[in-house]
C-alpha positions in Angstrom: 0.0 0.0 0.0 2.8 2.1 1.0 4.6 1.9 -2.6 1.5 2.1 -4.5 0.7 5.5 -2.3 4.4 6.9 -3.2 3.8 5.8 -7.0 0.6 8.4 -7.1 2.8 10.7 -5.0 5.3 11.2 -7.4 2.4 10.8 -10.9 0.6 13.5 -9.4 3.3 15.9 -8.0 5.5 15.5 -11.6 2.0 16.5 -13.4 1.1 19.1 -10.6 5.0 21.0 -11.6 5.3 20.2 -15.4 2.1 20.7 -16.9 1.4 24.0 -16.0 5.0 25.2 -16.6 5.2 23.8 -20.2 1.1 25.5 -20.7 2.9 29.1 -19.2 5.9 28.4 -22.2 3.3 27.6 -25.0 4.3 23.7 -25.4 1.4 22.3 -24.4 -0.2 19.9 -21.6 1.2 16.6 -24.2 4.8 17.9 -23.6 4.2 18.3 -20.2 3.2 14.9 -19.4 5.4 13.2 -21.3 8.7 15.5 -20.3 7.2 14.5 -16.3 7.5 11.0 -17.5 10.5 10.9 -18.5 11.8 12.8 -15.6 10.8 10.8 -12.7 11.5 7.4 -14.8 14.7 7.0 -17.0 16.3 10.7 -15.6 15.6 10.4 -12.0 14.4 6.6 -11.4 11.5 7.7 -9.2 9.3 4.8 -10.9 10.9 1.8 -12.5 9.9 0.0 -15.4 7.6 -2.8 -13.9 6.1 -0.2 -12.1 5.5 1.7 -14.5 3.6 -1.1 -16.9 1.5 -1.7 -13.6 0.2 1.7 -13.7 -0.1 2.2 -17.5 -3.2 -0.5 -17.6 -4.6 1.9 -14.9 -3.9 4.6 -17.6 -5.0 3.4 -20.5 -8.8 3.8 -19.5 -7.8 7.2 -20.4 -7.7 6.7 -24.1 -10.3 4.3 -23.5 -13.0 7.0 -22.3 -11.5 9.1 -24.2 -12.6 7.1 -27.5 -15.8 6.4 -25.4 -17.2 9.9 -25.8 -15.6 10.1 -29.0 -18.0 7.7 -29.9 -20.7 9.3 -28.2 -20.6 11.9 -30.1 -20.4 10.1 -33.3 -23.9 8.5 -34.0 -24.1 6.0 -36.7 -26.0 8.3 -39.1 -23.1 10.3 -38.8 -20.7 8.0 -39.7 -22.6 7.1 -42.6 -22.4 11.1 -43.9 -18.6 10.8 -43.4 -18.1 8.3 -45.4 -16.7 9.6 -48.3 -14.2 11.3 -46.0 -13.4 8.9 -44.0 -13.0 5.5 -47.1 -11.5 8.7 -49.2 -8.7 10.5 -47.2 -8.7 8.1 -44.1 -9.0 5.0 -45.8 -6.3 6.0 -48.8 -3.9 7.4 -45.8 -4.0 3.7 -43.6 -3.2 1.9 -47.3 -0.9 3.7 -48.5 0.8 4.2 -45.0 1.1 0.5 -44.9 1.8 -0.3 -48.1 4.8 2.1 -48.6 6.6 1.1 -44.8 5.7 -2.5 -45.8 7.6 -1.9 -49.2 10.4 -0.1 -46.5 10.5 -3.6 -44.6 11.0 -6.1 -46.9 13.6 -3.8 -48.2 15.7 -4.2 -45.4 15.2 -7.8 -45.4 11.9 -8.4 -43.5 9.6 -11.2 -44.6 6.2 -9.7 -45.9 4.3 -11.1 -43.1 6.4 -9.4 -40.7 6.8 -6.5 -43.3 2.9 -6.0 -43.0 2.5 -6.5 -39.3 5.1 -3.3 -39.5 3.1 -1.6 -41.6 0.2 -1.4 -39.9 1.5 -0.6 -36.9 3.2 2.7 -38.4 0.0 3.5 -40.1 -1.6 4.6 -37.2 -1.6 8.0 -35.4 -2.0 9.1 -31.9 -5.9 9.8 -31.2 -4.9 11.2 -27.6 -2.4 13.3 -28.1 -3.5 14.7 -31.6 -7.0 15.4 -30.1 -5.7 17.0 -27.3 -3.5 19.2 -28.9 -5.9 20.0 -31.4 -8.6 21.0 -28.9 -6.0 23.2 -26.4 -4.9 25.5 -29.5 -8.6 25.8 -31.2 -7.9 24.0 -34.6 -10.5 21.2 -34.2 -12.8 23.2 -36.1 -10.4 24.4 -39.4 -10.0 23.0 -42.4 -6.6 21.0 -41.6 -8.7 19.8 -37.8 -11.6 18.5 -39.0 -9.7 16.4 -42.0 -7.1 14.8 -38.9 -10.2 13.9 -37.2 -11.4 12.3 -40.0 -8.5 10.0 -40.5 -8.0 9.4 -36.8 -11.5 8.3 -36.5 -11.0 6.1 -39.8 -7.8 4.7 -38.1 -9.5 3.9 -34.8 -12.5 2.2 -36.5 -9.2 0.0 -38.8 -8.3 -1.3 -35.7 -10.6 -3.7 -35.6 -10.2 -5.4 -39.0 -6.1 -4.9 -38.3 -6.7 -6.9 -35.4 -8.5 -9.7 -36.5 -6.0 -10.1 -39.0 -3.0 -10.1 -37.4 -3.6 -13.6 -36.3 -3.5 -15.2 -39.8 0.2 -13.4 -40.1 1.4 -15.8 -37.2 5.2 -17.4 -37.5 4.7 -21.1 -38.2 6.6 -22.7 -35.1 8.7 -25.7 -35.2 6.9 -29.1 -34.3 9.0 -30.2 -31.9 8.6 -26.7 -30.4 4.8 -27.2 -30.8 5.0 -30.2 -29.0 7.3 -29.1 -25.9 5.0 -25.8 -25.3 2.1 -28.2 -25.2 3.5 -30.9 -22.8 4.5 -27.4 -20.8 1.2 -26.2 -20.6 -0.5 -29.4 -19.9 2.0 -29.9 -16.6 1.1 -26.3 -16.1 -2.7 -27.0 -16.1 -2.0 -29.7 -14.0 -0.3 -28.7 -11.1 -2.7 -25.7 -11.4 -5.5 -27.9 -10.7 -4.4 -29.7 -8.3 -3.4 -26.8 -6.2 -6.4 -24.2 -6.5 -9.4 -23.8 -8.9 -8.2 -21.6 -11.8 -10.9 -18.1 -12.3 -13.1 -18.4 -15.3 -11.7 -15.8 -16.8 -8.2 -17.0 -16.8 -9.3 -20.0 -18.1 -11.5 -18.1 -20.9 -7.8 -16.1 -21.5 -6.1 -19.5 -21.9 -8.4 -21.1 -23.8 -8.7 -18.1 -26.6 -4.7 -17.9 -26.7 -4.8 -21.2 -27.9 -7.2 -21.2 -30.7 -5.9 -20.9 -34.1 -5.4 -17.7 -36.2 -8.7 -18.2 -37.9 -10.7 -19.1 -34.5 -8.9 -15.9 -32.8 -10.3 -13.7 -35.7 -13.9 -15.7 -35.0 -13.8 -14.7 -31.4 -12.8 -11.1 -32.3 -15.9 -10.7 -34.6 -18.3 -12.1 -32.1 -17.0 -9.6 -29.0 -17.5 -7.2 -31.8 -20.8 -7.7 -32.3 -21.8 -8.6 -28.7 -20.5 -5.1 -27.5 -23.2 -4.1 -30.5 -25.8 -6.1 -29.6 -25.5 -5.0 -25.8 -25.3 -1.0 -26.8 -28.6 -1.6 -28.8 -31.1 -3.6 -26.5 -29.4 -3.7 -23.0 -28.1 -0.1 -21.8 -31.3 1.4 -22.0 -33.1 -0.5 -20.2 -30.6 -0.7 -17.2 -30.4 3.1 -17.5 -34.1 3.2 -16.7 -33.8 1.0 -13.6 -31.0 2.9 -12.6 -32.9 6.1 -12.9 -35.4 4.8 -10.4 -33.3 4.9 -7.2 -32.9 8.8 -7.8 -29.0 8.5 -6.5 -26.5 10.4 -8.4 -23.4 8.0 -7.6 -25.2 5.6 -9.4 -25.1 7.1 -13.1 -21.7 7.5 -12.3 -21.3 3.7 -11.5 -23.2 2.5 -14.3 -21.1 4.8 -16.4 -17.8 3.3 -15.1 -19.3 -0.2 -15.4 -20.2 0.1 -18.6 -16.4 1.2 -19.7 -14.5 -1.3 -17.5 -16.8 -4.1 -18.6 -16.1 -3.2 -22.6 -12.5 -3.0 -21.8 -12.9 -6.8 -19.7 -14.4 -8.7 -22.4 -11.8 -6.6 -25.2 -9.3 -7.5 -23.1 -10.4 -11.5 -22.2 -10.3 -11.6 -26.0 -7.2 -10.1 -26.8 -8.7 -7.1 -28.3 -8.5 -3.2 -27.7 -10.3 -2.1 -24.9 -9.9 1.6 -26.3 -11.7 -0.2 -29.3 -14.5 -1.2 -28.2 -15.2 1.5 -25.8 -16.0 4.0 -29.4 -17.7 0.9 -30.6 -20.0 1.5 -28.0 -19.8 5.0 -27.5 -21.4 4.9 -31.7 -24.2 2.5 -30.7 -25.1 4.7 -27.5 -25.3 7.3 -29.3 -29.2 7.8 -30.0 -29.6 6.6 -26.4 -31.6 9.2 -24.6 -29.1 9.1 -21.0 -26.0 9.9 -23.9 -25.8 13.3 -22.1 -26.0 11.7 -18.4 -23.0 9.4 -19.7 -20.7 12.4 -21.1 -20.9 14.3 -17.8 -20.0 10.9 -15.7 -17.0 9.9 -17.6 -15.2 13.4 -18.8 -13.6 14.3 -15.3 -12.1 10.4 -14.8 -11.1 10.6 -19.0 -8.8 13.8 -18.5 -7.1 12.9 -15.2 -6.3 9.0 -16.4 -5.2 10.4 -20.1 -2.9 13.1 -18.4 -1.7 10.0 -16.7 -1.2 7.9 -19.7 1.1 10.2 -21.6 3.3 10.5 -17.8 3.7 6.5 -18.6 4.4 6.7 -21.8 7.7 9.1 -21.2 8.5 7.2 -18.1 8.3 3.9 -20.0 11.0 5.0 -22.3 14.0 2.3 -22.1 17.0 4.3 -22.8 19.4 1.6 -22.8 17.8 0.2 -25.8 18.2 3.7 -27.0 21.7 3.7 -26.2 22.2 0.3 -27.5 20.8 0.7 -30.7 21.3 4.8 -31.0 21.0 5.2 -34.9 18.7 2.4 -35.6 15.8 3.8 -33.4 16.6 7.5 -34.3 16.8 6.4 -37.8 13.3 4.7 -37.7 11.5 7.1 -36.0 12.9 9.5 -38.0 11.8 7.4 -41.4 8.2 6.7 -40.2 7.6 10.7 -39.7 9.7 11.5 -42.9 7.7 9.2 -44.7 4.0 9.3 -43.0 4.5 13.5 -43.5 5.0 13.1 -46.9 2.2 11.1 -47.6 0.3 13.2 -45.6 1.3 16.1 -47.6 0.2 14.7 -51.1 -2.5 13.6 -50.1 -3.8 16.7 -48.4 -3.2 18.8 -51.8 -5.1 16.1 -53.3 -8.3 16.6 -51.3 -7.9 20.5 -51.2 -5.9 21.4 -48.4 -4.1 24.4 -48.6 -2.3 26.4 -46.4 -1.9 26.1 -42.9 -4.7 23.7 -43.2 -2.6 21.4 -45.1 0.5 22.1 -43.0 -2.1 21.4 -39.5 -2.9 18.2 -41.7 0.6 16.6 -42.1 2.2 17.8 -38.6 -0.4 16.5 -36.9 -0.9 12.8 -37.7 2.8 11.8 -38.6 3.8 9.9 -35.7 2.5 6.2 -34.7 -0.1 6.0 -31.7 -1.3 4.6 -28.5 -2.7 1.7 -30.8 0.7 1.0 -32.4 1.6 -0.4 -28.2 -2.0 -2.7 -28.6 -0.7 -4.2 -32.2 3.0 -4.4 -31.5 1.7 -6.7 -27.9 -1.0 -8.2 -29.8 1.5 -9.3 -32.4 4.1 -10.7 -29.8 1.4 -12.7 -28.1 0.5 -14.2 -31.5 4.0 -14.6 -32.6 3.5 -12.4 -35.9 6.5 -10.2 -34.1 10.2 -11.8 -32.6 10.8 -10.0 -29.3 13.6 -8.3 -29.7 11.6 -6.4 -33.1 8.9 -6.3 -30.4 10.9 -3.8 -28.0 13.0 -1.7 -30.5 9.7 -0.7 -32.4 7.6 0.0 -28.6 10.7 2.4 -28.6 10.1 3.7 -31.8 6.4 4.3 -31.4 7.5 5.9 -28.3 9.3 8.5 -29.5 7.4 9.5 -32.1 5.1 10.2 -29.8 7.0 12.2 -27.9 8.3 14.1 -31.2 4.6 15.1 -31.8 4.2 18.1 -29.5 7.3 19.5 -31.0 5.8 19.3 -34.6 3.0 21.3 -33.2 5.1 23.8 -32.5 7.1 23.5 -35.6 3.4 23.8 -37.3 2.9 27.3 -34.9 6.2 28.4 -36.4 5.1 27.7 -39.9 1.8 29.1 -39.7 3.1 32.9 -38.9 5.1 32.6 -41.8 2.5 30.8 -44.4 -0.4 32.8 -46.1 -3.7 31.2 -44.7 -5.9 30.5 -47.8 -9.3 30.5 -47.6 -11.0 27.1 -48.1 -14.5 26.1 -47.6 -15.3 24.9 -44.3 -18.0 21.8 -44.6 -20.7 21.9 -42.5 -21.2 20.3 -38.6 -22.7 17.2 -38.6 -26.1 17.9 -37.2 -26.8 15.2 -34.3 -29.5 16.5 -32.3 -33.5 18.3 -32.9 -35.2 20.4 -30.8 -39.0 22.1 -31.1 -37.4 25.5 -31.5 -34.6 26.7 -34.7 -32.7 29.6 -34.2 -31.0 30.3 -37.4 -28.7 33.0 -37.0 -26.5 33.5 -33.6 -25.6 37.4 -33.9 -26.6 39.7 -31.4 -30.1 39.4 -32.3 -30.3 35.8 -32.5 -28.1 35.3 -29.3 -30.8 36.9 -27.0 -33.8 34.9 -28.3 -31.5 31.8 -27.4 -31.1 33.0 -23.8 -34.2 33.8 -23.2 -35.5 30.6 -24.7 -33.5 28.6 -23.2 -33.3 29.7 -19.7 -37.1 29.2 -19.9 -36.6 25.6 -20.2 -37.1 25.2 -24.1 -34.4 23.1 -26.0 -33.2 24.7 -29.2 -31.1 24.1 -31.9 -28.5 26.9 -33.6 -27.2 27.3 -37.0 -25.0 30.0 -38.4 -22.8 30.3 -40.8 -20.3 32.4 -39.1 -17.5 29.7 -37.6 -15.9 32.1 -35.4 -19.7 32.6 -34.1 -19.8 29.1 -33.4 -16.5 28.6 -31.3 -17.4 31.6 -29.4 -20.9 30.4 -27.8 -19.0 27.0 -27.5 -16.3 28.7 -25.0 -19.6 29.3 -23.1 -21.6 26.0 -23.3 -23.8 26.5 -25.8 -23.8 24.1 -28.4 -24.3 25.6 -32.1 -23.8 24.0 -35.7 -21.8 25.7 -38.1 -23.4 25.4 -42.0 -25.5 27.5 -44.2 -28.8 27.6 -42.3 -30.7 28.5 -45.8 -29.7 24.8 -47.2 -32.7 22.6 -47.3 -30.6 19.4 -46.4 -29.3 21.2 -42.7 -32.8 22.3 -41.9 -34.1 18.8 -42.5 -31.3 17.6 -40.3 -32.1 20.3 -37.2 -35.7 19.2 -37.3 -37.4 21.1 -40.0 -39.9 18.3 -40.2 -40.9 18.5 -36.4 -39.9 21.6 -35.3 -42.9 24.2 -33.5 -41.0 27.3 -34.1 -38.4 28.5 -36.5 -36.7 32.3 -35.7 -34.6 33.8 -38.6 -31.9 36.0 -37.6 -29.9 36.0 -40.5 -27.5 39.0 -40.3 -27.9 39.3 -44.5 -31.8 40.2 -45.3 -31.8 38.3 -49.0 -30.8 35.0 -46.7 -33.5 35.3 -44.2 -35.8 35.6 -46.5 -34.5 33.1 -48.8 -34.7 31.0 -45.5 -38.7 32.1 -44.3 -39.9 31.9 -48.2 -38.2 27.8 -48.1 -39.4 27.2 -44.5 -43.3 28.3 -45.5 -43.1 26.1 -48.6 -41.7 22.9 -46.5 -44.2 23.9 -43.5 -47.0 26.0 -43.6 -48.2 25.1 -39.7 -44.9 25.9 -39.0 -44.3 29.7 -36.6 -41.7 31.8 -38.0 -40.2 34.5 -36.6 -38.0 36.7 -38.5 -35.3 39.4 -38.1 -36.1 42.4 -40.7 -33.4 45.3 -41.1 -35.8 47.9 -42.1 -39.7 48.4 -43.0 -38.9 47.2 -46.9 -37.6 44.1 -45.3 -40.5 43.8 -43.2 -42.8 43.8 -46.6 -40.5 41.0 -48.3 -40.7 39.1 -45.2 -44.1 39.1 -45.2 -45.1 38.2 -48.5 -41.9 35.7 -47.7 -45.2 33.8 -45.3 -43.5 35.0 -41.5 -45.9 34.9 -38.8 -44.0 37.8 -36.7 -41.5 40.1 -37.7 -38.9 41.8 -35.7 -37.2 45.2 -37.2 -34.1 44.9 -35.4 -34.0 48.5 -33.8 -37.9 49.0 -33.5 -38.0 47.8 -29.6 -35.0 49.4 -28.5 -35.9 52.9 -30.2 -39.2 52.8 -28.4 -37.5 51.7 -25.6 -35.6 55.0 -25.9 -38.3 57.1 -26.9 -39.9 56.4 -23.8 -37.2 57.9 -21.9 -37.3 61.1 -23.7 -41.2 61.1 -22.7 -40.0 61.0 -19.4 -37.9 63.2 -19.6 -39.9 66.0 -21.0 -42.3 66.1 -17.9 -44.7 62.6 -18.5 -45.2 60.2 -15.5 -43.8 57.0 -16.1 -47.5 55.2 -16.6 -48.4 58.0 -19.6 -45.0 57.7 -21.0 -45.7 53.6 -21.1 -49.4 54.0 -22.4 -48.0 56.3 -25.2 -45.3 53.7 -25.8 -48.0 50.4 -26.2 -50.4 52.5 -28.6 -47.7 53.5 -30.6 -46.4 50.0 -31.0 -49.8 48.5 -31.5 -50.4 51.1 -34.1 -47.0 50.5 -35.7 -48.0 47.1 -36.1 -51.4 47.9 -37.6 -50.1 50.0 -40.0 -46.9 47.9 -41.2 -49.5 45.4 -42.3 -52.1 47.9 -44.0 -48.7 49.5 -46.1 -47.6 45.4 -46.8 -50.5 45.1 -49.3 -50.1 48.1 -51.4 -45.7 47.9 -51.2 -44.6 46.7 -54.5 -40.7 45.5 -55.0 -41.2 46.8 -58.6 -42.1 50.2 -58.1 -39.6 52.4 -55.7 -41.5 53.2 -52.9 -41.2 57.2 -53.3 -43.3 56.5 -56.9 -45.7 54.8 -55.0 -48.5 57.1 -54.8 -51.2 54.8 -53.1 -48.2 53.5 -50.7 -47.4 57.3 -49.9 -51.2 58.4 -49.5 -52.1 55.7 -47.4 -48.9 56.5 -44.9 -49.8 59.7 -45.0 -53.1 58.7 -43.3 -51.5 56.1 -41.0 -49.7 58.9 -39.8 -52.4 61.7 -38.7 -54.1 58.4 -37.5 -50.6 58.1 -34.9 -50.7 61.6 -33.5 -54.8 61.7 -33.0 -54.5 58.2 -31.1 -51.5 59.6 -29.0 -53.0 62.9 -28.1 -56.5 61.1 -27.3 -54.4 58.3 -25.3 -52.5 61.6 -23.0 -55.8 63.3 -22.1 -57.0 60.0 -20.9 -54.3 59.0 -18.7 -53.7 62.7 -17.5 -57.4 62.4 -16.3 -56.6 59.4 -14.4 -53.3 60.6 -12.6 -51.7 63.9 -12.2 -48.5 64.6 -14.2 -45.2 64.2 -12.2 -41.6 65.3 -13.4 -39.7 61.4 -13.3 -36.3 61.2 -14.1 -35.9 58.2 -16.6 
């Protein structure tokens, strides 16, 4: 108890120092960690390297929430939209990746099965440390962002068919090797037995280690689909009898249980737990608790994934390093050299320009936290010899830890490259709500607090990006996109939706956006922003139920003031203030059915005769409303 106490002593305090000194110099919380590592393991030798494995399975549930709520955020549909993304640039970047450090392999003398096992190890990137860094400096959301994503999410979901193949790539062993580890393992089982019951699930282990390749890959497929199975027709249900005992520790159990169960039975299996956690995390996400599960698990993911990167620099083995000095340099430097420049081509290829492009191939050209899963799935399948085993853990290692730095070699870069401006592609809209707000400019952004606070779930569209990241800095959650496209309208509910309010900053868009809306839904309420009265006429003939001029309030609101200020009581001033609004209003509609858009209003002479009249209406109605309220209370200077 003692050791394990002065193990998350020393974790915590190297964290507690380095992270926030390398934030304060601009390198980032990745660097931190991993410098921390390093420190207290092969610098000072705080932790040693059994101690250090011990703790990195804690870790790992890091990256394994981590890809959790990944996952959660992902619903299938969404996947399905990505697709031509995702088989496109991810899918071309994993088989080319393999292909060209498979063709590097066998050049140095490799067989190919080996030669591929390589390759697919170095095609991977690092989900945790890319993400991370990506969502600390704000680039999730540009151009070169969202294309990483894409692959690293096309790379985690590759796991799974890597793994299942791996198997068949297994070193044939010689039979009289065969034999001996048989006649082992049977005195093993043995003596086991005869001394103590062994657990079920260490039987279940050594039964599955001992299948063939193609009854491994069977095995992998139907944990696969069991995790599927379970997300679809289980969780919800448990959820509900969970919700009955009204006890928040008990969402955050469930929560827990559900990603420490996934990561058992990847685990029992041989599998990635990380794997099938965002396995999961897609099939829960249509579940109606998804929300309830994000809160539970983000505070454990960030603590254990800060951990995770302190194991991965502590677990360094420099003597290897020394050993081997050139080789491992050489190699890492070779898998970045090489992964950058495919990166690079194929980035041009898909549009990238930039510092989009340069975000693009920075960011994803080192190997990742799956490249430890396939290198010790490989050993335990014998695909790998052991001593290739350890050099390329090292490898994988260090470009890991190379990664932060290309961040800031990408930070460098970008001052110095001309940003070009490329077409963003819209969010992926994942959730409906009875009430749109298109538009979230200074108009739009009221109605959506006042809405909200009220207890009313909307959904947001603008345009504006920059719009977008700022309301997400203060937890409101928008879609970027064109709200006047018919395809994300459908998608935000356009079907369903009781209220629609467009606060497009350009007039021509929001009424391009009511005249759609009406079309698609004519029960539907609409309630649009108009820049001025001519607005106001388009918007109505446009089918808007209410229209806002986007000054008209606030210029009463002043006008009243001045009333106040000129001798009225507060109560005239307000009467004056509703009459002339209700009149306003009145009149706005009368002048809507004699405006025409093809004659200019000042050669409109029934439009100018029939304001004229509106207007003597105003001041009769206003002088008759004053001698009515003066008769019912005295006139009072108030200061407004």
């Amino acid at each position: 108890m003692e050791g394990f106490l002065f193990q998350a002593s020393v974790f915590l305090a190297a964290a507690v120092i380095a992270v926030p000194l390398a934030a304060r110099l601009g390198l980032g919380s990745v660097l931190g960690y991993l410098a921390a590592g390093i420190v207290i393991g092969p610098v000072l030798g705080l932790v040693v390297g059994h101690e250090t494995q011990e703790l990195q399975h804690f870790a790992e549930f890091g990256v394994v929430m981590m890809l959790f709520l990944i996952g959660l955020e992902l619903e299938p549909r969404a996947l399905w939209n990505m697709r031509h993304r995702l088989l496109g640039l991810g899918g071309l970047q994993i088989v080319l990746t393999t292909l060209a450090v498979m063709a590097g392999a066998i050049f140095l003398g490799q067989p190919a099965s080996i030669a591929l096992a390589i390759g697919m190890i170095f095609a991977l990137s690092s989900t945790a440390i890319v993400l991370q860094t990506l969502s600390e400096k704000g680039l999730m959301q540009t151009g070169g962002g969202r294309s990483a994503f894409s692959v690293l999410l096309t790379q985690d979901i590759a796991v799974i068919p890597m793994l299942a193949l791996l198997p068949l790539l297994a070193l044939p062993k010689p039979p009289g090797m065969v034999l001996g580890e048989t006649l082992e393992r049977m005195s093993e089982t043995t003596a086991a037995a005869e001394t103590t019951p062994q657990p079920a699930h260490e039987a279940a282990a050594y039964f599955i280690s001992n299948l063939p390749g193609w009854g491994v890959t069977l095995v992998t497929l139907a944990a696969v689909a069991a995790i599927i199975l379970a997300g679809i027709y289980l969780i919800n249900p448990v959820f509900r009898y969970i919700h009955t005992a009204r006890l928040r520790e008990m969402y955050t159990a469930l929560a827990l249980l559900i990603v420490i169960g996934i990561a058992f039975v990847m685990m029992l299996v041989g599998l990635s737990p990380a794997l099938g956690a965002f396995l999961a995390g897609v099939v829960l996400a249509n579940s109606e608790f998804r929300h309830e599960l994000e809160s539970d698990i983000a505070p454990f993911k960030g603590l254990l994934l800060g951990l995770f990167f302190i194991t991965v620099g502590a677990g360094i083995d420099f003597s290897v390093l020394a050993r081997d000095t050139f080789a491992v340099l050489g190699l890492a430097t070779a898998v970045i050299l090489l992964k950058g420049a495919l990166l690079y081509v194929l980035g041009r290829v898909f549009g990238l320009r930039g510092r989009s492009l340069w975000l693009f191939t920075l960011s994803l050209a080192q190997a990742g936290e799956f490249g430890f899963v396939l290198i010790s799935f490989s050993a335990q399948q014998n695909v790998l010899p052991p001593a290739m085993s350890e050099m390329l853990l090292l490898v994988v290692a260090l470009t890991m830890l190379i990664t932060p730095l290309l961040f800031i070699l990408y930070d460098w870069l970008s001052s110095r490259v001309e940003d070009i401006a490329e077409p963003q592609e819209a969010d992926h809209i994942d959730r409906q709500a009875p009430v749109i707000v298109a538009g979230i400019g200074r108009f739009g952004q009221v109605v959506n607090r006042l809405v909200r606070s009220s207890g009313f779930n909307t959904v947001v569209l603008d345009h504006d990006l920059a719009a977008i990241q700022r309301m997400r800095r203060f937890g409101v959650k928008g879609f970027f996109g064109d709200p006047t496209r018919p395809e994300l309208l459908r998608a935000a509910g356009l079907d369903e939706a009781r209220v629609l309010v467009a606060a497009l900053d350009n007039p021509e868009a929001t009424t391009r956006l009511v005249a759609y809306a009406r079309r698609e839904r004519p029960d539907l309420h609409i309630i649009a922003r108009a820049r001025d009265r001519t607005h106001v006429f388009r918007l109505y003939k446009a089918g808007a139920d209410d229209i806002v001029r986007e000054l008209f309030d606030s210029s009463l609101r002043a006008g009243r003031y001045v009333l106040e200020n000129m001798g009225l009581t507060e109560f005239e001033a307000a009467e004056l203030e509703k009459t002339f609004y209700q009149h306003d209003r009145q009149s706005v509609r009368d002048l809507a059915t004699l405006w025409n858009p093809d004659i200019p209003t000042v050669d409109n002479k029934e439009y100018i005769a029939r304001a004229k009249e509106l207007e003597k209406e105003l001041q009769t109605m206003l002088l008759s409303q004053l001698e009515e309220t003066a008769a019912d209370e005295p006139r009072s200077g108030t200061g407004g």
